[in-house]
Every structure is written in C-alpha cells, then in structure tokens.
C-alpha positions in Angstrom: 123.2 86.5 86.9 120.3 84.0 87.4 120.4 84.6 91.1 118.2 86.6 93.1 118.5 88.6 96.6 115.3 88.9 98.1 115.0 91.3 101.6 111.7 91.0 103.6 111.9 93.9 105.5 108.6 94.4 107.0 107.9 98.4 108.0 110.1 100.7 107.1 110.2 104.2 106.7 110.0 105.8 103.4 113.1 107.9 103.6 115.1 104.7 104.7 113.9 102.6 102.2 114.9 105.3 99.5 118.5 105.4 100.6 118.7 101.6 100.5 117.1 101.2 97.5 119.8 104.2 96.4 123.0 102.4 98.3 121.7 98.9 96.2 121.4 100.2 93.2 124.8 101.9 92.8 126.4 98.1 94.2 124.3 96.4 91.2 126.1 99.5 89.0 129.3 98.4 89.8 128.1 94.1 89.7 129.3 94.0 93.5 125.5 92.4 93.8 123.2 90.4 92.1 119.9 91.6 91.1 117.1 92.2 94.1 114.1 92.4 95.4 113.1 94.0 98.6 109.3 93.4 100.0 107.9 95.6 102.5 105.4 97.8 103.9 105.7 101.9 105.1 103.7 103.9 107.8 101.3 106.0 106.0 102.8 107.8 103.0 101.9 109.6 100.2 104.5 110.4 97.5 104.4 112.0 93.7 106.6 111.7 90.8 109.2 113.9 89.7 106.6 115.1 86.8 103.4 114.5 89.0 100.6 117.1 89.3 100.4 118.2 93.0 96.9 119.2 92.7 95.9 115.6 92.6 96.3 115.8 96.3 93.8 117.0 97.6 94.7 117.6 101.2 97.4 120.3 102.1 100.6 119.5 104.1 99.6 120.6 107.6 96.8 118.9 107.1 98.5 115.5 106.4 100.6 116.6 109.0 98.2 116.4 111.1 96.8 112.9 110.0 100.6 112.0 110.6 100.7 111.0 106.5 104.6 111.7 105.7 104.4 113.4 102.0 107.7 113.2 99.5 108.2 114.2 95.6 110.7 111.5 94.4 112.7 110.4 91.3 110.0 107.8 89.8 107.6 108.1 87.2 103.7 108.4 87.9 101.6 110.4 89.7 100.2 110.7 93.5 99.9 107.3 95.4 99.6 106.4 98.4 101.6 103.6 100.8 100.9 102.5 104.1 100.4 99.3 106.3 98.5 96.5 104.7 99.9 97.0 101.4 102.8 95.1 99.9 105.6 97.1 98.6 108.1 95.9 95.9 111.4 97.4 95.0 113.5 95.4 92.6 117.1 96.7 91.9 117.6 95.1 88.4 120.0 95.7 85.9 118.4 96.2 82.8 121.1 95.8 80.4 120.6 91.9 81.2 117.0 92.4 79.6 117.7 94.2 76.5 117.3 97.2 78.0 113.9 97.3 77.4 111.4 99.7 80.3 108.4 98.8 78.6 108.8 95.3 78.6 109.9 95.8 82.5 106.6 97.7 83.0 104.7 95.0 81.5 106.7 92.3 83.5 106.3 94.3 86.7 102.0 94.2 85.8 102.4 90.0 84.5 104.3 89.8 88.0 101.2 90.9 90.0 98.8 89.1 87.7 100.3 86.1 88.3 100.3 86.6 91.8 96.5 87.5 92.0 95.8 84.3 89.8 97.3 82.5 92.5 94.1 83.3 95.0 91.3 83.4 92.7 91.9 86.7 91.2 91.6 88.0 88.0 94.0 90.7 87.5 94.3 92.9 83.9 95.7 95.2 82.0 94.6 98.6 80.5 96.4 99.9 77.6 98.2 103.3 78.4 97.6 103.1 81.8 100.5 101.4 83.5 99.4 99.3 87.1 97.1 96.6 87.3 93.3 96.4 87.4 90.2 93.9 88.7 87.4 94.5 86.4 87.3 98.8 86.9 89.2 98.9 90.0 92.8 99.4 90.3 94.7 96.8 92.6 98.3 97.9 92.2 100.1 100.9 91.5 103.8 100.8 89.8 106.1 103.9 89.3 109.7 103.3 88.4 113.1 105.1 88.2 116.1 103.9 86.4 119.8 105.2 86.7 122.2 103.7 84.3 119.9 101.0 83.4 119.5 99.6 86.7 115.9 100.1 88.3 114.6 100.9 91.5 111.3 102.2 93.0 108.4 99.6 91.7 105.1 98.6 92.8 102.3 98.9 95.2 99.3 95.9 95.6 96.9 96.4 98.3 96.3 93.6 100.1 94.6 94.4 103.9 95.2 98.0 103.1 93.1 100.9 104.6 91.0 102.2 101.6 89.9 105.7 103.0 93.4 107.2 102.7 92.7 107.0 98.8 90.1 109.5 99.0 92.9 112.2 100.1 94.2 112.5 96.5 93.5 111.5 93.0 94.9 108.3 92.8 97.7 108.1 90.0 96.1 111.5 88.7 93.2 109.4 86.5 90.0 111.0 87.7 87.5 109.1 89.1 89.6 106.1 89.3 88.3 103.7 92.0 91.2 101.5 94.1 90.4 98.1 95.6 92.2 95.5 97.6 92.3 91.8 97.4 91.0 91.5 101.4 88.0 93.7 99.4 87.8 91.6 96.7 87.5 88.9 98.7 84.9 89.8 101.2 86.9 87.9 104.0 86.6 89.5 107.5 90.1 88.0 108.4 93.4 89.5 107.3 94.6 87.8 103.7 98.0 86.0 104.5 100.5 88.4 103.6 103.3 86.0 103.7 101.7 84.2 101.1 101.1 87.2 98.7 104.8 87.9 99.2 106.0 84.2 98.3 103.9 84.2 95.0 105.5 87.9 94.2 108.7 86.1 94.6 108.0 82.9 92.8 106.2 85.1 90.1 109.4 87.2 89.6 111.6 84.0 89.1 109.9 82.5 86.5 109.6 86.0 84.5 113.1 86.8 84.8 114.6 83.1 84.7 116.1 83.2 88.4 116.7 79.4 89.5 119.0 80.6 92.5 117.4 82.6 95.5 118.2 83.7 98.5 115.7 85.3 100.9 116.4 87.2 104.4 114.7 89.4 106.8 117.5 92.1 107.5 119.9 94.3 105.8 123.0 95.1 106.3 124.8 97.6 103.8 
C-alpha cells in the first residue's frame, strides 16, 4: 500500500497509547488498515525493555511515585528512557513484509527519518555504529526502541524537542553510561518553544519519501 494513516494525537497516556498501538497492529495483521503513524506526546514516563537492566534507573518506584513519573517494562527493545511533554513521540504500525522484512534497515530508516527531520532546521543529526538512536555531535537527540509481531512493527522513537532535560538524570539513559541527552530547543539556544507542529510535519514528510507513500491522510482523533 503507498498510503499512509497518520494520527496526531497530542497527550496521551502511556497505557492508552500501548493498547492502540496493540488494537492497530493486529488490524494492519489482518490488512483491514494501511500502514500508520501516530505522533504524540505522554505525561511523564519512564519505561524499559523487555531485556533492559533495571539498575539503570536510578530512582526507586515510590520515589517516582512521588515525582508522579508513571514507570512500565514493555515488549520493545532498548534500555531505560524516558517520555514526557515536549518530546515528540512516534509510533509507526508497518508491515514489514512490504520492506523485505528487513529490522535493520527499519532501524536505520527510523534514524535517516529523524536526520532528515533535524536537517530541516539547521541540524546536523548522525549516526553511531552499534548504538541505535540518533546523535548531534556527542549528545543523543532521539531514542528508538521497537517491537515487532508478525512482521508488523510498533513502539518507535523519541526526539526531544522542548523537553525537560532534568528528568534524564533519574536513570541511565538507554543503559550507555555517561551518555549525555540534548534537545533541539537546546541546540538551538532559543528562549521560545520550537514549533512542534513543524517538527511533526517534517517527521511525516520524511517518512513518505523513505517509504514511497504518495497518499496521506492525517487526523487528530481515533476512533477504533
């Protein structure tokens, strides 16, 4: 299909967006959908993979608790991260039998996705080899751990755009030690909020041209 569903769904909670990500993927199992992409943003959130190393957090749960940080071990890959407001969220449901069923050229489209996106304002994103996410110079910009059932994907990525920088210190980031996180409203010393709406627009026009979509539709609500 060369058509893609894109959902701008603003805040939502992590457990939600899990079961909708989880309700998606089983429609794109079954073709009853066309590949998509949902954009968003969760209250603070700090999550693990399935084979992360909990003592890469560095806070206990009462205390998170107590900073009102929900905490969850999912079904992706990678290690602790964190999500909250001011960062861009991206879940594509894609069925990757369309693509040669190929994760580590989805991983590496995922990182070119962002690039791209970051080129777009003056940003000079990168890769660093074995370490999957995306980089400015030392600093990491955008986290991405993935799940995959029957070839269809869904979890994805993290860039920081206005994102609150201190909540990083709470863990290990992505369990590389003394791994330094950034933002592009850091990068680029403005004292104004970056225009998210136009980070999420290059995401999606990025996406497109990697994955040869000439058809999409975009809307603000779900309904499934």
């Amino acid at each position: 299909m060369t058509e893609l569903q894109v959902y701008q769904l603003g805040i939502v909670a992590y457990s939600e967006a899990l079961e909708i990500q989880l309700q998606l993927l089983e429609k794109r199992k079954n073709d009853e959908i066309p590949d998509t992409l949902l954009l968003l943003e969760h209250p603070h959130t700090i999550t693990t993979g399935k084979r992360g190393n909990i003592d890469n957090l560095l806070l206990t749960k009462k205390a998170l608790e107590k900073h009102d940080i929900h905490f969850e071990i999912i079904g992706r890959g990678g290690d602790v991260t964190y999500h909250g407001p001011g960062q861009l969220v991206g879940y594509p449901i894609i069925d990757l039998k369309n693509y040669n069923c190929d994760v580590h050229l989805y991983l590496r489209n995922l990182e070119q996705t962002i690039i791209d996106t970051l080129d777009e304002i003056s940003i000079v994103g990168r890769r660093i080899d074995g370490v999957t996410g995306v980089w400015v110079k030392r600093s990491k910009i955008a986290s991405i751990g993935i799940g995959i059932k029957r070839w269809v994907t869904y979890h994805g990525f993290a860039l920081n755009i206005n994102t609150d920088m201190s909540y990083f210190d709470m863990m290990i980031p992505c369990g590389i030690q003394n791994v330094q996180m950034t933002s592009i409203e850091k990068l680029l010393q403005k004292n104004e909020e970056i225009d998210k709406k136009h980070v999420d627009q290059s995401i999606i026009d990025s996406f497109c041209k990697i994955y040869n979509k000439n058809s999409v539709e975009i809307s603000n609500s779900i309904d499934i």
